[in-house]
C-alpha positions, 0 to 999 in steps of 0.5 A: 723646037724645046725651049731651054729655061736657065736657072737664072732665066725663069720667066713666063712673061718674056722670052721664048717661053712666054710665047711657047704653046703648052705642047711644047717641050721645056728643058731644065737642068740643075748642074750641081758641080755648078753649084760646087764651084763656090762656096755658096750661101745655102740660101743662095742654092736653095733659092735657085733650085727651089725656083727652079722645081716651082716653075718646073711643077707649074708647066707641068700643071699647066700641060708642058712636057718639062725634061728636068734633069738633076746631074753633075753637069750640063755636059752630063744632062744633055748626054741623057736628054740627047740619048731620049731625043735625037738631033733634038733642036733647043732654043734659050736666052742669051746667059748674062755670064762671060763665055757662057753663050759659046759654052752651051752652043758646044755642049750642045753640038758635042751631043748632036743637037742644035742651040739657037740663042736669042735675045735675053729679055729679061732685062730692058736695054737691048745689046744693040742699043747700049752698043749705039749709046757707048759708040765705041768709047772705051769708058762709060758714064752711068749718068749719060746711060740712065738719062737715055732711059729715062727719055727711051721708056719714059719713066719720069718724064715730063715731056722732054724733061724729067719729072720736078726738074732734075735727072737725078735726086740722090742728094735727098736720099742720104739722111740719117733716121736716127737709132731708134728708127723702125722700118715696115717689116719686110715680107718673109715666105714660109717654106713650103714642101718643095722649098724644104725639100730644097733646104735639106737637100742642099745642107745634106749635098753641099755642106763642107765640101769647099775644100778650096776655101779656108772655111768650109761650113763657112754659112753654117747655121743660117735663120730659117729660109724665107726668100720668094721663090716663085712668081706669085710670092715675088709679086706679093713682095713687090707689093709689101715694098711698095705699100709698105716700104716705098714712101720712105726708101729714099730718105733713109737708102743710104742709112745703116743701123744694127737692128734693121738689116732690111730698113726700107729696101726693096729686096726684089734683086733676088727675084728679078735676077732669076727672072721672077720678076721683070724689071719693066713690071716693077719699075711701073708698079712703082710709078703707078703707086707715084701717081695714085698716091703721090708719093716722094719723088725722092724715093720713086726716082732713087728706085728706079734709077736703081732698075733701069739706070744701074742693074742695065748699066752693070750688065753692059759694062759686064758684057762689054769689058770682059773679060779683062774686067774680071782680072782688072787691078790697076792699084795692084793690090796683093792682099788676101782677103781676111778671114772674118768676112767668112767667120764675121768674127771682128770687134769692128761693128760695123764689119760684124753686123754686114758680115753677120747678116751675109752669114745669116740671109746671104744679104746686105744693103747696097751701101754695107757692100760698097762702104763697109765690106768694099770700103775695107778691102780696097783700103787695106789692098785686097786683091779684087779677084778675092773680094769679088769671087766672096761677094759672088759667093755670099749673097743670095743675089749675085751672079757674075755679071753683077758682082765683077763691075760692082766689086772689081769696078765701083768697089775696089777702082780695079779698071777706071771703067766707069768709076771715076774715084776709089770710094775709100773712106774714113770712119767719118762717113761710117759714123754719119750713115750708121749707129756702128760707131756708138757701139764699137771697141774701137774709137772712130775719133783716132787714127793712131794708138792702141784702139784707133778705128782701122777704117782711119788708119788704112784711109790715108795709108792707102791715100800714101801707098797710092799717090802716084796714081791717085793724085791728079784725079781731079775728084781726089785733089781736096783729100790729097791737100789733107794729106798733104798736111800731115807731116813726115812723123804722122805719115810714118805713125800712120803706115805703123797703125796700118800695118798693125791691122794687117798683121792683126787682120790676117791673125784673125784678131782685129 
């Protein structure tokens, strides 16, 4: 039997490959009108076919007989993988995406082989075992599910009880460290051969080819490539988070500042959704560090919530609601997204610096996602489908299962899923957590008039726009009573300003 190794699948530590003899056969295939069906970051690309080549020279340095082939399409390689072998039987992990199970299964047979399909065990919490836990309900809670973890592995317990007495410590992890903070330098990886190779076979291959998209060379002139691309190097920047930047990852998680793209986050998701890294392997690194060096638990917790609570969590939601997740839209918002999250060309600085890192890493933080780039679509009422095929194209990180419950669900309140809120805010929360405001043609203190803050503008317009459905959330009564302040001459000054940035957003001039 060949073992099939997908692109986001590249693990020897688990799964079919990990118990493979090295006389048995690997195949791989890099798709590349795959690779065309978003207008990919080219540090996105060039990180999954760089892995790929990496792990593909490493089995055959190590006596594996690996099948790589570079085509069109999967239909395209397994023609000629099938025409060199005959009735050929292949075994693979179950892909993460919506329908890509079956997909490949057809493929497959069209060409007169066999697939079997296993468990993926690239990730932690088994299918059947999130099934027991949701019991058919067709909501989910996120608090319930990392609880369960907890207990299932372990991690933090105290017994039966969690390690300082409490589940869940995020209320120490929203700090602001001040303007002048200066955070551990992250990890950065020379490019070596192959990975060049990769580069510029992207540049050349994918460059202005997105005649869909409105911004073809929409990432052009990226900083030079330094992403982890094969296992020894996502070990040792597993190992730069943890020394380096661990202690105080909690505190400050939530933070923003213009001249710290990274702060102290892990920057480890890239690696583990290629299956460089397991998540098992990172979450007990960290808990080693906890106990050897007694760390914050504020900051151990936060991380491993992150792992096993909210990634596992993300792609249960994923698999169990599509895929009518995908084109969820209970606010029913219409509009495109604006131009310069592809070009970063605004005079909101706090919107220019997330936009500008994506441009420049294919990468910003978790809060930049939801509370800048999220935060304004779903107030200036982007249809969901659009932010989210952006996000799935922008950072070096995403895939579907990722992005659809993030963006669709957690960012732009698409379904009622699992959020229990819109996270819309104001430019208060913005000011709190960044030094954007500081900095801004805009003023964070004004809702009307001609330099008023958009982010303020389009918060209580869509608080209006969406009252009928918003208004008995039991967690939106405080911001209705304010809205419920404001007078028929504000509300009307209000829904003027915000139809001004609309205007002015879709006008490239905002």
């Amino acid at each position: 039997m060949t073992i099939w190794v997908l692109g986001d699948q590249l693990s020897r530590t688990v799964g079919p490959l990990s118990r493979a003899d090295s006389d048995e056969r690997v195949l791989m295939i890099e798709a590349h009108d795959f690779a065309r069906r978003h207008a990919y970051h080219p540090h996105k690309l060039a990180l999954v076919f760089s892995a790929m080549r990496h792990l593909r020279d490493e089995l055959r340095a190590d006596g594996y007989e690996v099948a790589y082939y570079d085509a069109d399409t999967f239909g395209d390689a397994l023609s000629e993988y099938f025409d060199d072998h005959p009735d050929d039987s292949l075994v693979t992990m179950k892909p993460a995406s919506y329908g890509a199970e079956d997909r490949l299964a057809d493929l497959v047979t069209s060409h007169g082989g066999s697939l079997e399909i296993v468990e993926n065990e690239t990730f932690l919490c088994s299918e059947a075992r999130f099934d027991e836990f949701a019991n058919g309900k067709g909501s989910f809670d996120h608090e319930s599910f990392y609880r369960m973890m907890r207990r299932e592995t372990g991690y933090l317990m105290d017994g039966d009880d969690p390690v300082g007495g409490k589940w869940n410590l995020d209320d120490q992890n929203q700090q602001f460290p001040g303007s002048d903070y200066d955070s551990p330098a992250p990890s950065r990886f020379e490019p070596d051969e192959t990975t060049q190779e990769a580069i510029e076979w992207v540049a050349e291959e994918f460059d202005g080819s997105y005649e869909s998209y409105p911004y073809g060379g929409a990432w052009a002139d990226p900083e030079e490539f330094f992403w982890p691309v094969t296992r020894e190097e996502s070990m040792e920047a597993l190992d730069s988070f943890v020394d380096d930047r661990l202690p105080e990852f909690g505190p400050y998680q939530d933070a923003m500042l213009g001249e710290e793209w990274s702060l102290n986050h892990a920057l480890l998701s890239s690696s583990i959704n290629l299956g460089l890294l397991h998540p098992t392997e990172v979450v007990e690194r960290v808990l080693d560090a906890y106990v050897e060096r007694d760390l914050p638990l504020n900051s151990v917790e936060g991380f491993v919530r992150q792992v096993i609570g909210w990634r596992e969590f993300m792609r249960h939601v994923y698999r169990h609601d599509m895929p009518d997740l995908a084109a969820a839209n209970q606010l029913d918002a219409t509009d495109d997204l604006p131009d310069f999250y592809w070009t970063g060309e605004t005079d909101m600085a706090c919107l220019s610096d997330a936009v500008g890192s994506v441009r420049k890493r294919g990468y910003s933080h978790h809060i930049e996602r939801l509370m800048i780039l999220s935060n304004f679509a779903l107030t200036y009422g982007v249809e969901p489908q659009r932010l989210n095929e952006w996000f799935h194209a922008a950072y070096v990180d995403a895939y579907h299962w990722v992005t659809t419950p993030n963006v669709i669900e957690m960012g732009l309140f698409g379904s009622g899923v699992f959020a229990s809120k819109p996270y819309a805010s104001s430019a208060n929360y913005i000011d709190k957590m960044s030094d954007h405001c500081g900095n801004c043609e805009y003023a964070k203190t004004k809702t009307t008039g001609e330099n008023a803050c958009p982010f303020n503008a389009l918060y209580w317009d869509f608080l209006g726009r969406n009252e009928e459905r918003l208004r008995d959330n039991h967690r939106m009564g405080l911001v209705y009573s304010h809205w419920d302040d404001k007078d028929t001459n504000e509300r009307e000054e209000i829904g003027e300003r915000a139809s001004e940035i609309r205007e002015r957003a879709a006008d490239g001039d905002l």
